[in-house]
N, C-alpha and C positions, 0 to 999 in steps of 0.2 A: 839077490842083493849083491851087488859088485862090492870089492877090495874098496877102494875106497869108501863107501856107504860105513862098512866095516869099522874101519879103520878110525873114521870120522866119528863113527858111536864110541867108540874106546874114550875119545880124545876128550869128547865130553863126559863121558860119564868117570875118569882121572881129573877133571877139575872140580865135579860135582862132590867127590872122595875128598879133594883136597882143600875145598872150600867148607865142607862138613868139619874136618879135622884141627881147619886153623879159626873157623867161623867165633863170632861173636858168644853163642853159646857153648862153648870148645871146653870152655873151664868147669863149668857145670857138667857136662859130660863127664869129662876128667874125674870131678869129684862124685858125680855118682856112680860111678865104677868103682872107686874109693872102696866108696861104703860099703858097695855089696860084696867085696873082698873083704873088707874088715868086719862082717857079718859072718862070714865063712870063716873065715882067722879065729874071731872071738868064740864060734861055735866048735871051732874043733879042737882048738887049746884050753877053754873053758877060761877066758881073759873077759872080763865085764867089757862089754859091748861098746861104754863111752870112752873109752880108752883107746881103744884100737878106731872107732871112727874119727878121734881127735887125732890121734895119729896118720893114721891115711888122708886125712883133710892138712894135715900142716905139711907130709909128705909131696903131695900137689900142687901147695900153694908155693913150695921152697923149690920141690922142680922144677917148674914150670913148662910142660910138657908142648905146650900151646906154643911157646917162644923158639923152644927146640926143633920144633917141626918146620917153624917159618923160615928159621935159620937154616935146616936141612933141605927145603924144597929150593932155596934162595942159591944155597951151594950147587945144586945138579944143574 
């Protein structure tokens, strides 16, 4: 496999990452990562469970992590 061949796989598999990242389903993502923090949170502080998932869900939706990213890639 020659340098370019190489190089060429990268380039796609950096738009496949970035297109996963900023995609249509991004926000869902986003918030099921949430939860499973705020799962972990709520178990180890002993915080009722729908508390910390309403928090991690308004945490994401106030972010916007999705918007951040676009903004970030748009900059480089």
């Amino acid at each position: 496999m020659s340098t370019f061949e190489r190089i060429r796989w990268k380039k796609h598999f950096h738009d496949f990452f970035w297109s996963f990242l900023i995609g249509p389903f991004a926000t869902g993502l986003y918030v099921s990562a949430a939860m499973l923090l705020s799962a972990f949170i709520s178990a180890a502080f002993g915080l009722h469970p729908l508390y910390t998932a309403m928090a991690a869900t308004m945490v994401v939706l106030i972010v916007n992590p999705k918007r951040r990213l676009k903004n970030f890639k748009a900059g480089r």
